[in-house]
N, C-alpha and C positions, 0 to 999 in steps of 0.2 A: 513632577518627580519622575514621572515614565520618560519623559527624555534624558534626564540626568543620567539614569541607568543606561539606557541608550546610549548616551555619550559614552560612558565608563567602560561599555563593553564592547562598541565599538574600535576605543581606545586602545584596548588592552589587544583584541586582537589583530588591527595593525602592527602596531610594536612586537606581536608574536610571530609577523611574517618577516621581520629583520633582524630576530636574533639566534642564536643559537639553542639546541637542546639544553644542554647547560644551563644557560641563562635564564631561562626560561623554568627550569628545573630550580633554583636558586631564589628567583622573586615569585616561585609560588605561583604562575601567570592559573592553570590549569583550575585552580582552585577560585581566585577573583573572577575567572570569565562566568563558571557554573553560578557561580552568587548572582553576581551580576542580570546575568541571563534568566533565571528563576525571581528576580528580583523586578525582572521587568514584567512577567507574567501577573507579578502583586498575589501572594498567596490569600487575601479573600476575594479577588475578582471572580465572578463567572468565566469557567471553560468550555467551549462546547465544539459544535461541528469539525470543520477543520482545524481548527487551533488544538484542537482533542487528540486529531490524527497527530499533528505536528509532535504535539505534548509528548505521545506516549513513542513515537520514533526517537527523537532526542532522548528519554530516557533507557529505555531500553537498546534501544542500537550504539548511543553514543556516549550519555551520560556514565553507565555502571559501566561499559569494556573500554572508556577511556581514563577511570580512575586504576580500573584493573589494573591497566597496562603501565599506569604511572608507577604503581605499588610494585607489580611483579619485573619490569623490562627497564623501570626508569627511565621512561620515554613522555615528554611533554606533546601533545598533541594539539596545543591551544592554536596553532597555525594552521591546521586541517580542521577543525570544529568550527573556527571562524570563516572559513568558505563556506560548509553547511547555512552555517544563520543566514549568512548574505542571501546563501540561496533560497532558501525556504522565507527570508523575509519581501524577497523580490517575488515570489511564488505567490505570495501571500495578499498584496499589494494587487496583483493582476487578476486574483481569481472573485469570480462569481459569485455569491455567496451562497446558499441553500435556500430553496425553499420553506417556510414554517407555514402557513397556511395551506388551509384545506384548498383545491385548484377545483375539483371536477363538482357539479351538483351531487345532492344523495341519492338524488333520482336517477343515478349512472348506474350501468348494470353491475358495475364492483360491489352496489351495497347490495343486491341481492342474494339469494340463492345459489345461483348458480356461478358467481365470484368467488364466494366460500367454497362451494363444492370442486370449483377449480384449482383455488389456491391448493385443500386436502389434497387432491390427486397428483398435484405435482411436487409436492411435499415429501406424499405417500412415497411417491415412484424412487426421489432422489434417494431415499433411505431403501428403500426394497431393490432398484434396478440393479447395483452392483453387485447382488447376489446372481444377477439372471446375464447383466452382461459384460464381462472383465472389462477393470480400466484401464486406459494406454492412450497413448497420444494419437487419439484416432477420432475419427467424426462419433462415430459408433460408443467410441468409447466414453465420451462426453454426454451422449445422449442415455447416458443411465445416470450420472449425475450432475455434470456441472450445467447444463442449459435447462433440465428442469427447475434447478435449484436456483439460479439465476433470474429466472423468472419468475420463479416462486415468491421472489424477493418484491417483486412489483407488486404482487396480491398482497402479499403481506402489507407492504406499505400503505396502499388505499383502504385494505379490509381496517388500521390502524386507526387511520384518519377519519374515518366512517363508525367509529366505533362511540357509543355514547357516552362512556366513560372512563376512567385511567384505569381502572379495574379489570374492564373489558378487553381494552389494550394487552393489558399485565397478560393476561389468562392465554391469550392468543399468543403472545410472545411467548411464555413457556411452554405452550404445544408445537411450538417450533423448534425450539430445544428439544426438548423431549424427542420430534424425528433426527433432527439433528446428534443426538448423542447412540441413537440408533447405528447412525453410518461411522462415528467416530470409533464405537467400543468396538466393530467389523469390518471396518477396511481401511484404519490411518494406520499406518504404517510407522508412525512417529517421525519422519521425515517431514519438511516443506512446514514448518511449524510458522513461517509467516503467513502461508497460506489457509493454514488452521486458524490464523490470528484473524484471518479477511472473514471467515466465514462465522466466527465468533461477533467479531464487532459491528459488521454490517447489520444484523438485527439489530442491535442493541442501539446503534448511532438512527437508525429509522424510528424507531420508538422514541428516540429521544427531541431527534428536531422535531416531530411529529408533538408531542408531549411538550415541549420547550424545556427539556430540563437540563441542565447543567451542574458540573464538578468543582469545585474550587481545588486549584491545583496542587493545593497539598493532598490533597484526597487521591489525585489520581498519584503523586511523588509517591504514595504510600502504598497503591495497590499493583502498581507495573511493577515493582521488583517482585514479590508476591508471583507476579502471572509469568515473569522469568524464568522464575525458580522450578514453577507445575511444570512450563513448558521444555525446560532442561531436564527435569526430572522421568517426562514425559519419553525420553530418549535415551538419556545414559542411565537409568536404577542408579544400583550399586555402584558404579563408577564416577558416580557424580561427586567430584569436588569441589574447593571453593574457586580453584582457577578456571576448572571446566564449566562451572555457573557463570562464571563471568567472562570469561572469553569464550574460547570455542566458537562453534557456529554465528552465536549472536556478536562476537566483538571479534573475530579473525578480521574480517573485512579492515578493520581500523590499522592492525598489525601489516597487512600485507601494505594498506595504502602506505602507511610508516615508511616501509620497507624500500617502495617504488618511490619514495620523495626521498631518501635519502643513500640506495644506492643506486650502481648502473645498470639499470633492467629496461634500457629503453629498445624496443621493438625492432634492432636493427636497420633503421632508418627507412620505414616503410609505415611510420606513424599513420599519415594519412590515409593509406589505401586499406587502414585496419579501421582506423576512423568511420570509414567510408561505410563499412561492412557492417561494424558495430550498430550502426544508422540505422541502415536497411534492416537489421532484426530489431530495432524501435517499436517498427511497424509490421515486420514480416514475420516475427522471430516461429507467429503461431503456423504458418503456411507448412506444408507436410514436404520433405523433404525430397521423396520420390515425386513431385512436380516438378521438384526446382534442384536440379542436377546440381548445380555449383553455387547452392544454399552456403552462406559464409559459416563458419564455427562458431559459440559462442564465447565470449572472451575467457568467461570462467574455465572454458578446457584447456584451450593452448596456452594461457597466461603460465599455466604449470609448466610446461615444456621451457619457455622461456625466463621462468625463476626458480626453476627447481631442476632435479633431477627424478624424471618420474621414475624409470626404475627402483629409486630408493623407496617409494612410497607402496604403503602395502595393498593400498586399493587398486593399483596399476593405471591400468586404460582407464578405467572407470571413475578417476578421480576427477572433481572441477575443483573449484573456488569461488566464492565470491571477492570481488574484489572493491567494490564500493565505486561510487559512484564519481570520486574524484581520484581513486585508486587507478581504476582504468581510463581514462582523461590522460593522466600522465605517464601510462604504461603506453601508453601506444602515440602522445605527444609532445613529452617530455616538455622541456620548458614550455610550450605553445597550449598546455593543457587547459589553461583557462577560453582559450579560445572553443575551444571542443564543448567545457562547460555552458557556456554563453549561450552558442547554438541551442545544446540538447534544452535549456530550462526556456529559450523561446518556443522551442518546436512544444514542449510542454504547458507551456499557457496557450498557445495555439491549438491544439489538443483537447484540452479541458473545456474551451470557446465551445469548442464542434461539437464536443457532447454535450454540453450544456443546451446548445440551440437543438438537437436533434432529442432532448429530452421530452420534449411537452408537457412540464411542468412535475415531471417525477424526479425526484430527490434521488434514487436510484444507480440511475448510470454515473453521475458525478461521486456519488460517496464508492462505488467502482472502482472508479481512477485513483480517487485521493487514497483509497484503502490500500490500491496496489502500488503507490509509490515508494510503500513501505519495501518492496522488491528492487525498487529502478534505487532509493537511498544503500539498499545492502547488495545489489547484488551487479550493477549498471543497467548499461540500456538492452542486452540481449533477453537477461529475464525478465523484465518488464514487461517487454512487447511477444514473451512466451508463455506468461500469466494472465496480463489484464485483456486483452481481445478474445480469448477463449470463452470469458463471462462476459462481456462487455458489448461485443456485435451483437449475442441471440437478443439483447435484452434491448438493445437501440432497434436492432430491426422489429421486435415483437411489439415496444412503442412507437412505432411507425405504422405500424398497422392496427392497434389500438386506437391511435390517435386518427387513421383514416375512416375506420369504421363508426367512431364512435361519432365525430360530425356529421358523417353521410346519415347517420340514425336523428342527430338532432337538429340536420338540417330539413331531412324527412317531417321529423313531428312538428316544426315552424312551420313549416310548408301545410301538413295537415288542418294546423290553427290557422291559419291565413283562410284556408277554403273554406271551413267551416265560420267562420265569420264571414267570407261574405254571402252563403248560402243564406 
């Protein structure tokens, strides 16, 4: 039966790439693709890991602001959502799976003392530090919260795994929260609410492969619009309507792609050389700017320059965009944009590969990446690679030296056992 749906909704969104808004408007395409698609998830199947990620992106980024936009704009989008699935089902097909099993013995220094006392202090610190040292895009700045806290994530993980019961688990996970809502209620800004969403579910998805527990996806159909609503409410109060619930922030990305697939917004024929740039912040985006003189823009600033009139805007200079992730593909490659796609989602399994193998068996860096794709799906590839490295290096290179230390140690006490046997 899961291929049939497959078929149907592969079906439908072919036919949505050769016909008209109209048309597509008229037989309702917008409505059979969601069925369809939700249909192939099977609402009593278990949901978990990255299919959890996938789940709750598709709803919230793309599900509620492309029904929006049908209701308020009269716009079918069923030819832009069917690149998404392609891509996320090819994503999906090539990645890794998670770890579920316990990796390291108990006898590792994590189940001690002094692993707890670690994990609390850099816990402590990410909740206390940005009272002691402002945040900015700076080394400094990072080191009052997102590198403790990144790490903090690794302790968490094994303190989890080591733990003797789901109880125990439970208990330690809401003293995480607990620091956690510490730094939220004094230094979020209400801004970057995908970012809020990373540091939100990465506990929660650790505890969970950890525990083996999983969602049946009506469960989660039911609670993402719920976590929409906190998180828009979270920024506009009183201004929050039902358009701004559903677009705005969380669904512009879909209207601006709209915009750039169906007018003339292509990059004055310098696609590639913007291509090129976009790349390079894939990977660069996090690199400090006074190193790198002729550091490229990122797409979300000057996209405005070239679809808008920014003087009209009341933010001014200070305004970006996101533009989505096949939004900017075609802003800067115009028809050739699937090409651009192609690349970025190898260079992305390719990616995922390195951190998987640089893991040493922590679940960790990988739920990382996949957390932050939620960024590269809404925003392209410049915030991507301006979010996910900033948490993502302290935490490969801290399990690289984790991983070196902790062998040297048990290759030590084998060595110890060897002597003494033959003493």
């Amino acid at each position: 039966m899961n291929y049939f749906f497959t078929f149907s909704l592969y079906s439908i969104g072919i036919l949505s790439l050769f016909v008209e808004n109209s048309t597509r408007l008229n037989f309702n395409l917008l409505f059979y693709f969601w069925i369809f698609q939700f249909l192939r998830f099977g609402f009593f199947r278990e949901i978990k890991n990255q299919n959890l990620i996938f789940y709750i992106i598709l709803i919230m980024l793309y599900l509620i602001p492309s029904l929006a936009i049908r209701y308020y704009y009269a716009k079918d989008l069923t030819n832009i959502l069917f690149l998404l699935i392609i891509f996320m089902d090819i994503l999906k097909i090539f990645s890794t799976k998670y770890f579920n099993k316990k990796i390291y013995y108990k006898s590792s220094y994590v189940n001690n003392v002094l692993g707890y006392l670690i994990y609390f202090l850099l816990i402590s610190w990410s909740s206390i530090g940005p009272f002691l040292i402002p945040q900015s895009n700076s080394i400094l700045g990072m080191l009052s919260f997102m590198f403790p806290h990144a790490i903090a994530l690794i302790y968490l993980e094994k303190i989890i795994q080591n733990s003797k019961s789901t109880l125990d688990s439970t208990l330690v996970l809401m003293l995480h929260f607990i620091f956690m809502s510490i730094y939220f209620n004094n230094h979020w800004s209400g801004h970057g609410r995908i970012v809020l969403g990373f540091f939100i579910l990465a506990p929660i998805l650790i505890y969970m492969i950890t525990n083996k527990i999983s969602f049946r996806p009506w469960v989660v159909l039911t609670i993402t619009p719920l976590a929409l609503f906190i998180l828009q409410f979270s920024r506009f109060n009183d201004s929050l309507n039902l358009e701004t619930l559903f677009l705005s922030s969380a669904g512009y990305h879909l209207v601006l792609t709209e915009l750039v697939s169906t007018k003339d917004f292509f990059f004055d024929g310098q696609g590639f050389q913007a291509f090129i740039d976009q790349y390079m912040l894939l990977f660069l985006s996090w690199f400090p700017r006074e190193f790198w003189e002729l550091k490229p823009e990122g797409i979300g600033h000057w996209s405005v320059d070239v679809m808008f009139d920014r003087s009209t805007i009341l933010s001014g200079e200070a305004y970006s965009q996101s533009m989505g992730f096949i939004g900017e593909q075609i802003l800067m490659l115009g028809d050739y944009y699937i090409f651009g796609l192609i690349i970025v989602l190898i260079s992305i399994i390719i990616l995922r590969k390195i951190v998987i193998y640089f893991s040493y068996g922590s679940n960790v860096p990988a739920l990382i990446f996949d957390l932050n794709l939620m960024s590269y799906f809404w925003g392209g590839m410049a915030l991507f690679g301006s979010r996910v490295w900033f948490i993502l290096i302290p935490v490969l290179v801290f399990n690289y030296i984790r991983h070196s230390i902790l062998n040297n140690y048990l290759a030590g006490y084998q060595y110890k056992k060897i002597l003494k046997k033959k003493v």
